[in-house]
N, C-alpha and C positions, 0 to 999 in steps of 0.2 A: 629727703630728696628721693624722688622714686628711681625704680629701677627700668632698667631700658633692658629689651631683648638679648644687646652686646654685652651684658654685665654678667648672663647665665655662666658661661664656659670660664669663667674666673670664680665659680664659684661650685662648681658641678662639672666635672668633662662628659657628663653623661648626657647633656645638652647641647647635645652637638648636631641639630640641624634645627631652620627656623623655628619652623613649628614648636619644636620643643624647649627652646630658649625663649618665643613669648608667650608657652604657657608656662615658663618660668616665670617669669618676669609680674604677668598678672595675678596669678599665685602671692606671690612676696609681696607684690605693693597693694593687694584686697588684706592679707595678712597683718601685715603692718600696720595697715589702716584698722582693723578688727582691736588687732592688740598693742601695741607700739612699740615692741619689741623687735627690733632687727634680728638678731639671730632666730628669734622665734618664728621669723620669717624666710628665714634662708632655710632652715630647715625642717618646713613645710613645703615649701617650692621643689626644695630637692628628694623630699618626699614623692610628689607628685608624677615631679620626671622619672623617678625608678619604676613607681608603679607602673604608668602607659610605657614604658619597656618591657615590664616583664609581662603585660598584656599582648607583647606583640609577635 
């Protein structure tokens, strides 16, 4: 099942505005699709959203 932009802040509170919860979201569900791994994919996505933070 993929993941919807609402799913980020259950999984990350560091995705706490749109933008950043659906490029959560597309992160995790390109990931998942890549590798089938769900954790593997949560924490890629939540990868992601730390990095464009501390870019900011």
């Amino acid at each position: 099942m993929p993941w919807k932009a609402e799913d980020a802040y259950s999984h990350t509170h560091k995705a706490n505005t749109r933008s950043l919860q659906e490029l959560w979201a597309k992160v995790a569900n390109e990931a998942l699709a890549r590798t089938g791994d769900e954790g593997r994919a949560i924490r890629e996505a939540n990868a992601v959203v730390a990095r464009q933070l501390d870019q900011r």
